[in-house]
KOLZATOR-310159 format. One record per residue (C-alpha): residue in one letter; x, y, z negated. Coordinates in steps of 0.5 Angstrom, whole numbers, plus 2048, in hexadecimal, padded with zeros to 3 digits. Last residue first. Example, Ala and Ser with C-alpha at 12.3 -4.5 7.8 and 13.67 -1.06 7.14 Angstrom:
BEGIN
s81B7FE7F2a8197F77F0
REM end
This chain:
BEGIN
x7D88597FEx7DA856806x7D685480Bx7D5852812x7CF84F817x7D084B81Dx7CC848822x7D0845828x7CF843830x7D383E833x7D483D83Bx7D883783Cx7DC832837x7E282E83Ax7E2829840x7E5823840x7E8822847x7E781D84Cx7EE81984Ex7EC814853x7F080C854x7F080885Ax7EF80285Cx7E880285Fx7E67FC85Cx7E97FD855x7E7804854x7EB80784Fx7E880D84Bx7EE811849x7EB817843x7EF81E844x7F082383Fx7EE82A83Cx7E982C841x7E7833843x7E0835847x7E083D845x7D983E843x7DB846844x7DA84983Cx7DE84183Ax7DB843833x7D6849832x7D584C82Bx7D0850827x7D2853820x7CE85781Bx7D285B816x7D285C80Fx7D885F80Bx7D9862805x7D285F804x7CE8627FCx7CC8697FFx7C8866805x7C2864801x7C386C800x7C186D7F9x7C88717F7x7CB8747FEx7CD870804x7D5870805x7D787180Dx7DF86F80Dx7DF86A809x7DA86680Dx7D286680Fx7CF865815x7D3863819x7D1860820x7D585A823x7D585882Bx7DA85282Cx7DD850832x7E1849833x7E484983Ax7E884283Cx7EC840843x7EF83A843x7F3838849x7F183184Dx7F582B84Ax7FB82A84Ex7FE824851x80482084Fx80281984Ex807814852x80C81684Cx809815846x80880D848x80280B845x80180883Fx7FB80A83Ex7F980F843x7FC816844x7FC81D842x7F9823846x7FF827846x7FE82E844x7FA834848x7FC83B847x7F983F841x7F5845842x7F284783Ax7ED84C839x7EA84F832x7E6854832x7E385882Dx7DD85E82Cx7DB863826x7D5866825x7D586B81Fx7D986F823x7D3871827x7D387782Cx7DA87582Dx7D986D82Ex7DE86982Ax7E486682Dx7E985F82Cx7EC85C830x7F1856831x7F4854838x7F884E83Ax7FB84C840x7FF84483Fx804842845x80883B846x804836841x809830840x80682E83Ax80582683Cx80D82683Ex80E828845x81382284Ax81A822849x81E81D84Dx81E81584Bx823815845x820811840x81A817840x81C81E842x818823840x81582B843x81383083Fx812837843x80F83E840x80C844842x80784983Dx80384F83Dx800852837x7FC858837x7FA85B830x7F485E82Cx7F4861826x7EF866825x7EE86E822x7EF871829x7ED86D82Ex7F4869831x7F786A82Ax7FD86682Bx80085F82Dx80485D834x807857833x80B853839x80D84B837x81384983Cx81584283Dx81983C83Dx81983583Bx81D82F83Cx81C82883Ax820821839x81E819838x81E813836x81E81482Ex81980F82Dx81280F829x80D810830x80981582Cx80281582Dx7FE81B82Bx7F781C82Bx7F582482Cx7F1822833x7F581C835x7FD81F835x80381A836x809819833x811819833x81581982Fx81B81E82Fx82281C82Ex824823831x82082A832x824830835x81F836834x81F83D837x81C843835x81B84A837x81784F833x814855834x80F85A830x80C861831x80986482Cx80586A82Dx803870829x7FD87582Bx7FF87C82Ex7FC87A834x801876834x80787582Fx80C87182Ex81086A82Bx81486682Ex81685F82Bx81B85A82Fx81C85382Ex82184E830x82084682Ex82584182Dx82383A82Cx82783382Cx82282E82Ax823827826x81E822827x81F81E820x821817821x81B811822x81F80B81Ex81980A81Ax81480781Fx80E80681Dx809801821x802803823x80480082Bx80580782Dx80A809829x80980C821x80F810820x80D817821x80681581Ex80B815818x80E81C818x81481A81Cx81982081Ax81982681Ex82082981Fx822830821x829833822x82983B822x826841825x825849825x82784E828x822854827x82385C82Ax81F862827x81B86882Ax81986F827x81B87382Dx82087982Cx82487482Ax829873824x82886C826x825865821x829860821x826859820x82A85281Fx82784B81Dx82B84581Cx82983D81Bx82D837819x829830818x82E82A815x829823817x82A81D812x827816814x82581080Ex822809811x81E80480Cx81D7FE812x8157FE812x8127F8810x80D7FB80Bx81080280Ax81680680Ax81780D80Ex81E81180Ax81E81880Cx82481E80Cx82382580Dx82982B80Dx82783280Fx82C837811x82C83F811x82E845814x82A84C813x82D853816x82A859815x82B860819x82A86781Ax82E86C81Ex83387281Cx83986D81Dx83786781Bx832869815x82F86380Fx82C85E80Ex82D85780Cx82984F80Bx82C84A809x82A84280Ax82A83C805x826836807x82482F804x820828806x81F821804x81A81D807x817817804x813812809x80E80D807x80B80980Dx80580380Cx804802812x7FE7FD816x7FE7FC81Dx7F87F9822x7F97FE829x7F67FA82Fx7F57FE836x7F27FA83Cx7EF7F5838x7F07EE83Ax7EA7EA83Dx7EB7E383Dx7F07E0844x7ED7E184Bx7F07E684Ex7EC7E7854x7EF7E785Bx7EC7EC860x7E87F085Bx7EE7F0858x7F57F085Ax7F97F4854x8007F2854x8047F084Dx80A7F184Dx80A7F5847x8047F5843x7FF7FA845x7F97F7841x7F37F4846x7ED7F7848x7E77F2847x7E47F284Ex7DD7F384Ex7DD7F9852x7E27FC84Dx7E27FA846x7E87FD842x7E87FA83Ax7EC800835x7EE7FD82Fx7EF801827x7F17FE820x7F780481Dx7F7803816x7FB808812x7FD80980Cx80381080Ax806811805x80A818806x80F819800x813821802x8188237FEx81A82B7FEx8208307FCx8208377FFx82583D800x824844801x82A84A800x829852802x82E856803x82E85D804x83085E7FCx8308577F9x8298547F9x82884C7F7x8218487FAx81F8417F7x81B83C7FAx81A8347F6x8158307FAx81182A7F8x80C8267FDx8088217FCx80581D803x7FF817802x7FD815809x7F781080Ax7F580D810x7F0809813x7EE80881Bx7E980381Cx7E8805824x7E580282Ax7E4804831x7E07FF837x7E080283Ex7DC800843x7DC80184Bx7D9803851x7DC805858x7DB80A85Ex7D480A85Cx7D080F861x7CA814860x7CE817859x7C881C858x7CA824859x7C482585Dx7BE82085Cx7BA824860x7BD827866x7BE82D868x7C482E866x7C7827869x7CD827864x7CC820862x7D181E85Ex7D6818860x7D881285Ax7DA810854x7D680B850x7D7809848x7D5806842x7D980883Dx7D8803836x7DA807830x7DC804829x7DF809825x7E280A81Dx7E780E81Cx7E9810815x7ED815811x7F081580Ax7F481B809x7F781D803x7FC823801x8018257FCx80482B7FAx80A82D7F5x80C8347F6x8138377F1x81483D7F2x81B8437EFx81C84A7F0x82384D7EFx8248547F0x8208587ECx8218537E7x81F84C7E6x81784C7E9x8148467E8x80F8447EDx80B83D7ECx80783A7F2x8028347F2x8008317F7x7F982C7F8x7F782A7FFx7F1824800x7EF822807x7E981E809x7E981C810x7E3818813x7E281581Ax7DA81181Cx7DA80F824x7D480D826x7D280782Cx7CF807833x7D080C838x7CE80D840x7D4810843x7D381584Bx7D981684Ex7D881B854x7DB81C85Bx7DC82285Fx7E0821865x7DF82886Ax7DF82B864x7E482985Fx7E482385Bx7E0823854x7D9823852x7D982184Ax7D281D848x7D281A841x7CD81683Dx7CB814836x7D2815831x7D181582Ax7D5818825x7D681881Ex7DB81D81Bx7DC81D814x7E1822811x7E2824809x7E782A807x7EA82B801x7EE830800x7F38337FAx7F88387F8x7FA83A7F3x7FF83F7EFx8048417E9x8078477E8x80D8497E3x81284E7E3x80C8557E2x8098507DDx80484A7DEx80184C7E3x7FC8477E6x7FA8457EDx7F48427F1x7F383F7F8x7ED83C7FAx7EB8387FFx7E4833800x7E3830807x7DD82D80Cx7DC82A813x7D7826814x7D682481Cx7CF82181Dx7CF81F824x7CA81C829x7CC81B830x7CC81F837x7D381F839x7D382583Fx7D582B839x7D082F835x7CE82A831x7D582B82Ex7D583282Ex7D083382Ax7D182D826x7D782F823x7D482F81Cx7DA833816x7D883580Fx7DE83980Bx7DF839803x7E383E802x7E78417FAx7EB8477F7x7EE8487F1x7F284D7EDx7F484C7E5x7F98507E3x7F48577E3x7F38587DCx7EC8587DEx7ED8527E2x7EC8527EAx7E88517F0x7E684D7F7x7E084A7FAx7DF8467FFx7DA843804x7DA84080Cx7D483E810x7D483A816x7D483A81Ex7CD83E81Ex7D084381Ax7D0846813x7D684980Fx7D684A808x7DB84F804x7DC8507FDx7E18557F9x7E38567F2x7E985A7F1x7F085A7F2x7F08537F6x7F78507F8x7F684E7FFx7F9848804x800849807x80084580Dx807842811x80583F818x80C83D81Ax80E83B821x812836826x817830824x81582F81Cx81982E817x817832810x81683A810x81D83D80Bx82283C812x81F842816x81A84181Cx81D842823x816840826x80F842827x80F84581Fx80884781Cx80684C817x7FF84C814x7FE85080Dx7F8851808x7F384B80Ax7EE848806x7E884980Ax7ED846810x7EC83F80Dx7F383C80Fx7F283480Fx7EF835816x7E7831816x7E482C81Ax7E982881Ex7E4823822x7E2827828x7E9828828x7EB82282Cx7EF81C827x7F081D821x7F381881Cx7F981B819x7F5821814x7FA827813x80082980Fx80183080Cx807832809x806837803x80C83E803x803841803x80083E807x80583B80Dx805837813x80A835817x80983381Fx80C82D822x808828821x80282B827x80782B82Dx80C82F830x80E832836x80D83A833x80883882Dx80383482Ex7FC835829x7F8831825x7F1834823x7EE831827x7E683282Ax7E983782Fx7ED832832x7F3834837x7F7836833x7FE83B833x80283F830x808842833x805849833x80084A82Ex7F8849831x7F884282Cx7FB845826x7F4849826x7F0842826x7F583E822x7F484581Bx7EC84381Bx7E7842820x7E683B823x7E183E829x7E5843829x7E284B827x7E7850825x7E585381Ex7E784F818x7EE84E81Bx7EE85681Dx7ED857816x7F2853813x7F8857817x7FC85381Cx80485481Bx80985081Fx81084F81Dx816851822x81A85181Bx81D85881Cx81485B81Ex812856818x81685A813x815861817x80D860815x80E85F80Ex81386580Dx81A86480Fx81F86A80Dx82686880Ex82B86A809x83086F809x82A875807x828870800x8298777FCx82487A801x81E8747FEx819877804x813879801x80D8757FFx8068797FEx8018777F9x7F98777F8x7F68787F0x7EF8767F1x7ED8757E9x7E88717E7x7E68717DFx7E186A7DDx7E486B7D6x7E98727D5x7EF8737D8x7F58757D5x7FA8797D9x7FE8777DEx8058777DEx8098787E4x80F8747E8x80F8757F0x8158707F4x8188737FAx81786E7FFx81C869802x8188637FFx8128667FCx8108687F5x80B86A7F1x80C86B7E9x80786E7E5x8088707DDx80186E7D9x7FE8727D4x7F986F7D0x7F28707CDx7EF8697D3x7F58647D6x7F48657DDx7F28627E4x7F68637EAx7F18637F0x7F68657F8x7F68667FDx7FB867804x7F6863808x7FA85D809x7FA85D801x7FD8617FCx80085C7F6x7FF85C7EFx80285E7E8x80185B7E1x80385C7DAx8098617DBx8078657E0x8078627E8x8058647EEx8098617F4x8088637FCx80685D800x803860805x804868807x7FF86C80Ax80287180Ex80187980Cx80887A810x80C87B80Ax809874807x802872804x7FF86F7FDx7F88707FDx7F38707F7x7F186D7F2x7F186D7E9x7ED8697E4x7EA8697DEx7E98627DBx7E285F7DBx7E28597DFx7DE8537DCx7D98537E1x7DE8527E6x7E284D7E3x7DB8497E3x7DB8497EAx7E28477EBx7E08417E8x7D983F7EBx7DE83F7F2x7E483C7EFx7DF8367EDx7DC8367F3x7E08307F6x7DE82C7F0x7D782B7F4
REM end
């Protein structure tokens, strides 16, 4: 397969290295690694990864002058003296404070996120906690203001919004996602391949002006630059992935490849749903980089992922009701269900350092999504009591039909999205200031059939369309005209949209009196034109101003105060305009939000370990919003600008060494959103989840620090439970019940970086290998994620059973890395 390409490439550079080399660790005054540290002489240089380390390859019989560098450190010049071939040396440095810099504020990379209200996750806490979607979602999921109630998708809402609203970057690269999706189950693979990961860092709100127009987060990736050949392999019931990473002799050629395999049917066939499923979920990434001189570097980064997902369903049972009424649904299935989505990604990035303080980008992407949905399912139905007699034989069986019924779905869903992007960016630095703009055009072209119909039959009466006007007699006065489906979405668009986008931002540092502090202001501009076949050409504009300010106290406690805010817009993206009748509205207005966020970072010691205690408090005034519905993780907008929202809210964070050596962190979370449609009174958005506890922790066993335990624990509050098709939001405004999940993992290290076997040992050639056992749902939590209406004609009524996510799960999972 051509995917394997970067592999067997990299590979070869491998065996044809033969440079001499030099390696170590480049720390601050305090014996703190430093990330991101510069090492340059005049053919090359490198980068120090999340750990502080760093390879650089140099030329053989030749003196080099070495420079390494950090903002706002004391830079180190030396010569090193000619190596021969093959020759390794481990040369270790210490940054110290640059005191003729003393007027201007010092931030390393940890105080950076800290004045930006930016999150930090290390990679390796990533790779370690367990989820039953693991990867970056899964620990952004158990932060504050965060939430999902599915633990197979990788989607998330972030304080009071929905899954549309969220940034997503790899490496400055914007990411898009496939369109089609209905339920998690379906989703398969994250674009973000953790095994490739250097850098996570995440904003709940209050962002700056340079990340694009969204109302409520940015995931923003950095992704690994090798210094040295290196490989991983992960094994596990769930799937499997695989990478590998190296670099050129002469060091200017680096890359780093993934290809991952992922089969959910372990937790599927778990689940009440008896059917045959045969999920192929696979993708292939790479990310290469060449340096041409110390001023100019090019960059790639590609993926190809290739989801098949074919399903069908048997046989259900879901008991429901309480107690004293329980009732039971029990559906007969015939039919299939087959999806597919292939996504192709391709940017490239150049670098060109100008000066010392100019430097210049130019990215272009572009993404392709062919996605189908293809089913025809016939539900048979009957929903009725349980027996609870316990000494009875057929316990548990429904022994009495309160009503039957069938229902009728099909779908022949095809869409084909074409999107290109090219972005210029640029950074100016004077003195304390700093200067970042950005130019960018975006064509999306997008080809989307939407052919899908639902056919309702309950107790022989076919259920009529909820026309207005009409009133729903029967049995008692049957409608005798032909059979009309209950729902009917046909629709053909061809849709083209081009967007024109541009910010300008300043950043600064310096002393209020004797405290620390930055400002940061900025505006962005976006303009689109949506055109198409039969579409009237409509074109809008939006101006987003935003602003931060930190300061930082000449306290005896170590604590920083954050403002920050602006006017955020979120231009329709196309499923924004689709309405429910598969029609595109092109005079759908951008949602605007008025944001303002108040935070506070303390930082202290207990038991001599250091903690960091993180507070923000936020509000958001939300206008021209559309409204939409949520069906699992399918949503559907209603294509009009005929409501307004709020949201408010506290996220708590409480980070630190709990168990000495580990990262762990407590989170708590309260938030209300609430919207108004057509001026009716407000009512809870879909999201509106009012109280979030999380707890990750990390341990190991005294007596046997090879093995090691995690936790990951989330409490959220019950949400909305949604409401029937077309239904009337406002008559529907029970909840779900609260969703409690514990995911624990059980992992023995046999080898890591740590505890190196001699020569001959088969443990010699792993830096790490480990043996991992996972229990997902550890308390067989019953949660559920939306409701099906059933309706009974004869009785007249209408029941809400909950769909019921993944119960009890046990996993198999081995890692390691060479």
């Amino acid at each position: 397969m051509s995917f394997l390409l970067p592999l067997f490439l990299l590979l070869s550079i491998h065996v044809h290295s033969q440079s001499a080399k030099i390696q170590g660790i480049v720390l601050d005054k305090n014996d703190t690694p430093i990330p991101g540290a510069n090492l340059s002489y005049a053919e090359g240089g490198t980068q120090t990864n999340e750990n502080g380390y760093y390879s650089l390859p140099l030329p053989v019989g030749k003196e080099v002058v070495l420079k390494i560098t950090y903002i706002g450190l004391k830079k180190i010049e030396l010569t090193i003296p000619a190596l021969e071939a093959g020759q390794q040396e481990e040369l270790n440095f210490v940054l110290k404070t640059d005191v003729e810099e003393i007027g201007v504020v010092i931030i390393d990379s940890k105080r950076n996120t800290r004045v930006e209200g930016v999150t930090t996750i290390s990679p390796e806490t990533i790779r370690k906690i367990p989820g039953a979607n693991a990867g970056v979602e899964n620990l952004l999921k158990t932060l504050p203001g965060v939430t999902s109630n599915n633990e197979l998708s990788s989607q998330y809402a972030v304080r009071g919004g929905n899954y549309d609203e969220n940034l997503v970057y790899v490496n400055e690269i914007q990411i898009y996602r496939p369109f089609l999706i209905r339920s998690g189950q379906q989703e398969g693979l994250s674009f973000v391949n953790t095994d490739l990961v250097r850098n996570v860092e995440f904003s709940a709100g209050g962002f700056q002006a340079k990340y694009g127009d969204k109302l409520s987060s940015v995931l923003d990736i950095s992704y690994r630059r090798p210094v040295d050949f290196g490989a991983s392999l992960d094994l596990s019931f769930l799937g499997g992935s695989v990478s590998v990473e190296d670099v050129s002799k002469n060091g200017k050629f680096s890359g780093i490849a993934g290809i991952r395999y992922r089969d959910n049917s372990l937790f599927v066939n778990a689940k009440e749903t008896e059917t045959k499923f045969k999920p192929r979920f696979a993708d292939a990434q790479t990310y290469l980089t060449y340096q041409f001189n110390n001023k100019f570097e090019l960059s790639f980064l590609g993926n190809v992922a290739i989801n098949k997902y074919d399903y069908e369903p048997l046989t259900r049972q879901t008991n429901f009701g309480t107690l004293s009424d329980p009732k039971a649904l029990l559906i007969y299935y015939e039919g299939q269900e087959k999806d597919q989505y292939e996504t192709y990604f391709g940017a490239f990035k150049a670098t060109y350092k100008v000066s010392e303080n100019y430097s210049a980008k130019l990215i272009a992407s572009a993404y392709n999504t062919q996605e189908q949905e293809h089913f025809d399912i016939l539900a048979q139905y009957r929903l009725g009591e349980v027996n609870t007699d316990i000494g009875s034989e057929d316990v548990g069986e429904v022994e009495f039909s309160e009503g039957v019924g069938s229902q009728l779905t099909h779908a022949r869903n095809d869409l084909d999205a074409l999107i290109i992007n090219i972005q210029h960016l640029g950074t100016i630095k004077a003195n304390k200031h700093q200067i970042d703009y950005g130019l960018k055009y975006t064509h999306e072209d997008i080809r989307d059939r939407v052919n899908e119909y639902e056919i309702i039959d309950s107790a022989g009466f076919s259920i009529r369309p909820p026309l207005d006007g009409f009133q729903n007699n029967q049995p008692y006065n049957p409608y005798n005209a032909p059979i009309a489906p209950y729902n009917n979405i046909k629709a053909f668009n061809s849709t083209k949209i081009d967007r024109f986008q541009a910010f300008a931002q300043w950043s600064y540092k310096t002393l209020v009196g004797e405290s620390e502090a930055w400002f940061n202001a900025g505006v962005r501009s976006h303009t689109w034109n949506i055109s198409g076949d039969q579409i009237k050409s409509k074109t809008q504009q939006v101006f987003s101003p935003r602003a931060q300010f930190a300061i930082k106290p000449n306290w005896e406690k170590d604590m920083i105060f954050r403002i920050s805010g602006g006017l955020y817009y979120q231009p329709p993206f196309y499923r924004a305009l689709r309405d429910s009748t598969g029609l595109v509205r092109p005079q759908v207005k951008a949602q605007k939000s008025t944001h303002i966020v108040l935070g506070n970072d303390y930082i202290f010691k207990l038991g001599g370990r250091p903690f960091t205690l993180v507070s923000e408090a936020y509000y958001k005034a939300i206008t021209d919003v559309n409204p939409y519905t949520i069906e699992n993780v399918r949503i559907r907008y209603r294509a009009r600008n005929n409501a307004e929202a709020y949201a408010y809210g506290l996220d708590l964070r409480l980070n630190g060494e709990f168990v000495p050596g580990t990262e762990s962190w407590v989170s708590f979370g309260y938030m209300k959103t609430e919207e108004n449609i057509n001026n009716r009174g407000y009512i809870a958005r879909p999201t509106d989840q009012r109280l979030k506890f999380a707890v990750l922790f990390q341990d190991y066993v005294p007596a046997i620090p090879a093995l090691k335990f995690y936790l990951n624990m989330v409490y959220n509050t019950g949400l909305p439970g949604g409401s029937p098709s077309y239904a009337d939001p406002y008559n529907y405004q029970t909840r779900l019940r609260d969703y409690r999940r514990a995911d624990a993992g059980f992992s023995y290290v046999l080898a890591d970086r740590d505890n190196q076997y001699p020569a001959g040992h088969w443990l010699h050639r792993f830096k790490e290998l480990s043996i991992g056992f996972e229990i997902f749902n550890l308390f067989d939590n019953q949660n559920s994620i939306t409701n099906t209406f059933v309706r009974d004609v004869y009785t007249k009524s209408l029941y809400a059973v909950p769909n019921y996510l993944s119960p009890r799960v046990f996993n198999l999972k081995f890692a390691m890395k060479f």
